[in-house]
Structure formats: structure tokens, C-alpha cells
C-alpha positions in Angstrom: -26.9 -16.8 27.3 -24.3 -19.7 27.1 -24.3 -19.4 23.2 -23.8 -15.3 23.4 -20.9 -15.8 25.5 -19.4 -18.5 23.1 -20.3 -16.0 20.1 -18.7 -12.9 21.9 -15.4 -15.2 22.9 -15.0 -16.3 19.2 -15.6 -12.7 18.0 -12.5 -11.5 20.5 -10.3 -14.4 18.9 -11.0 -13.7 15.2 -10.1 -9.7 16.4 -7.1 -10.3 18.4 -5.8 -12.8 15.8 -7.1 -10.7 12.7 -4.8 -7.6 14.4 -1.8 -9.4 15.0 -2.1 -11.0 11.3 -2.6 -7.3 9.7 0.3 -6.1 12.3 2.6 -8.6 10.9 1.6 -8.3 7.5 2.2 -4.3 7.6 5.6 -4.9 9.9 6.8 -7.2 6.8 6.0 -5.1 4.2 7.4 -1.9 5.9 10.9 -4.0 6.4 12.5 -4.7 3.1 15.5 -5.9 3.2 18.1 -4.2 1.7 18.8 -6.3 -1.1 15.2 -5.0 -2.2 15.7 -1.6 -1.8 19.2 -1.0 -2.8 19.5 1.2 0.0 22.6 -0.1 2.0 25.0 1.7 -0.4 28.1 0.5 1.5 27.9 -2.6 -0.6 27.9 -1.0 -3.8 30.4 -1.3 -5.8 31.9 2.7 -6.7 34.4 2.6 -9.4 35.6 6.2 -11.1 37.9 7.2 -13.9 37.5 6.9 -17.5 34.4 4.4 -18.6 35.7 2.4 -21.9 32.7 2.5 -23.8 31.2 6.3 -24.7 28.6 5.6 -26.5 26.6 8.9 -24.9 29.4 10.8 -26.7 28.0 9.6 -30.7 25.3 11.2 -32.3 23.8 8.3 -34.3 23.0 6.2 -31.0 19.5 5.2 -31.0 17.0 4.6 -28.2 16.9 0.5 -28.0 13.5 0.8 -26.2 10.4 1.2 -28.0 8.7 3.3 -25.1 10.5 6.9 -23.6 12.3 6.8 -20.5 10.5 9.6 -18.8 6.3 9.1 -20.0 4.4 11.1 -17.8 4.6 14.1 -15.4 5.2 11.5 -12.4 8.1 10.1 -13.8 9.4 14.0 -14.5 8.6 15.2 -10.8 10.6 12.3 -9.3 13.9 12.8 -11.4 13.1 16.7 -10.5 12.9 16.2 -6.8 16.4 14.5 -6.6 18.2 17.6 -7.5 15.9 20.1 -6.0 16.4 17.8 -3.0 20.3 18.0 -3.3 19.9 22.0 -4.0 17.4 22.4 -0.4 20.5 20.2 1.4 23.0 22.9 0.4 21.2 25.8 1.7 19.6 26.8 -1.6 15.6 27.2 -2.2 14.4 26.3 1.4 10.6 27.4 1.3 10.3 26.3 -2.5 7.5 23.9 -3.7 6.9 22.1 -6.4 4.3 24.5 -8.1 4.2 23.5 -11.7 5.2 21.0 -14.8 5.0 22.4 -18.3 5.5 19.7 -21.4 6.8 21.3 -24.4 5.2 19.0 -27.5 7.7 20.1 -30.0 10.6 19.6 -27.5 9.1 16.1 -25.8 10.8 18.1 -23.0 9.4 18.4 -19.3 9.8 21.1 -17.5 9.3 21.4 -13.8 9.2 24.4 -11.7 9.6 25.0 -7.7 9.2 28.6 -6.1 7.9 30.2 -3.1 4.3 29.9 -2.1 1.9 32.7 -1.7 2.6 34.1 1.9 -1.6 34.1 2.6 -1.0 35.3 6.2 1.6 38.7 4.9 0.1 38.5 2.0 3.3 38.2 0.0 4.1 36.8 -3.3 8.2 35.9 -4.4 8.3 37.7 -7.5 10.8 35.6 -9.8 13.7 33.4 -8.8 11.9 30.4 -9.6 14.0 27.3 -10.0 13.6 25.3 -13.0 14.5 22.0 -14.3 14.6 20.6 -18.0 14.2 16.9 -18.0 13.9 14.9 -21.7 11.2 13.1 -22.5 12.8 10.6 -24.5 16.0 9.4 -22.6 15.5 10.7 -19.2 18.5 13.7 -19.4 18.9 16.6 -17.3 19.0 19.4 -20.4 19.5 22.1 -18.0 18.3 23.5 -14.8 18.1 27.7 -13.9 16.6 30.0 -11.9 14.4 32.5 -13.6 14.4 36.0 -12.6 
């Protein structure tokens, strides 16, 4: 009896100090600071005008890295998602998803496409006015973005 009691009192230790170890853990790992996140943009420096070196601007500027900048449909959706995101904030495209990536092989072009869901319960479908967004595969630009008809 005397060595189940000192079993069970051990066994409530190990749990209460095994929770507050995995509490800590996922509190510190939740809590970057924000010189790890970048987030705190108030201490960014923001500088505008005309930049000095325009290298975008020639047509002979090759890509210094061996790998593209934008490899796989993750990469594509997340780049996507900033400006759909800053489309939804302006009133524009409010019940659109993401519904589909296409990459174009001849193009190394991704493109990514948000509409309207299938309405199941009025069984409704949006019929067009998809938005779309061309992203390159190779350097990561914004070809274009439109909404089809």
C-alpha cells in the first residue's frame, strides 16, 4: 500500500512537471520576438524615390541562383494569397477560395485561381468572374493578375 501511494505521488509530479514543461515550451515557441519575425514594421527602415541601381530594367540580367525562386505550388499559393488578401481587404472577392493552380511547362508560369464555391444548400454555381493570378516560376514576378469572365 505504502509503495502504491509513493508510486501514484511520483506519477502526479512527473505530470504536473511534464505539463508545465510542455506549457512553457509551447508559450516560448508561440512568442517570437520581433526581431524573428520581422513583424514590428515601425522599425523598418521605409525609404521611396528613385532606387540608383535598375538592374530589373536590363534584359541580359541573369538569375545568380542556381534553383528558381518560386519551385513548387506552395511557394505559388503563398505569393498568391498576399494580393488576393489585399484584394478581399478592399471589398473585392469576399466569398472567393482558393480553388485551383495550373503550371504552364512551356511558360515555367504558375497560375492560381480563387472563385466562388458551389452554393450545395441553393444549389448555385458563380458562373465566371474568377480571379486569377500569374506568378513566374523562375524569379518569383507578378506577370499579371485578372478576372475571367
Amino acid at each position: 500500500m505504502k509503495k502504491s501511494i509513493i508510486f501514484m505521488l511520483i506519477s502526479i509530479i512527473c505530470f504536473v512537471l511534464g505539463s508545465l514543461f510542455t506549457y512553457i515550451l509551447a508559450y516560448h515557441n508561440n512568442n517570437f520576438s520581433n526581431e524573428q519575425t520581422n513583424s514590428d514594421y515601425s522599425k523598418i527602415k521605409f525609404l521611396s524615390g528613385e532606387y540608383y541601381n535598375k538592374i530589373w530594367n536590363q534584359d541580359d540580367v541573369q538569375n545568380i541562383f542556381d534553383s528558381n525562386c518560386v519551385p513548387d505550388m506552395e511557394s505559388a499559393v503563398q505569393i498568391a494569397n498576399v494580393i488576393f488578401y489585399n484584394k478581399q481587404k478592399q471589398g473585392l472577392f469576399k466569398e472567393y477560395k482558393l480553388q485551383s493552380v495550373f503550371y504552364d511547362e512551356s511558360d515555367n508560369v504558375w497560375i492560381i485561381s480563387f472563385w466562388k464555391p458551389y452554393d450545395e444548400k441553393n444549389c448555385l454555381i458563380t458562373v465566371g468572374s474568377d480571379f486569377n493570378i500569374a506568378i513566374s516560376q523562375r524569379n518569383g514576378e507578378v506577370l499579371t493578375y485578372w478576372v475571367g469572365e
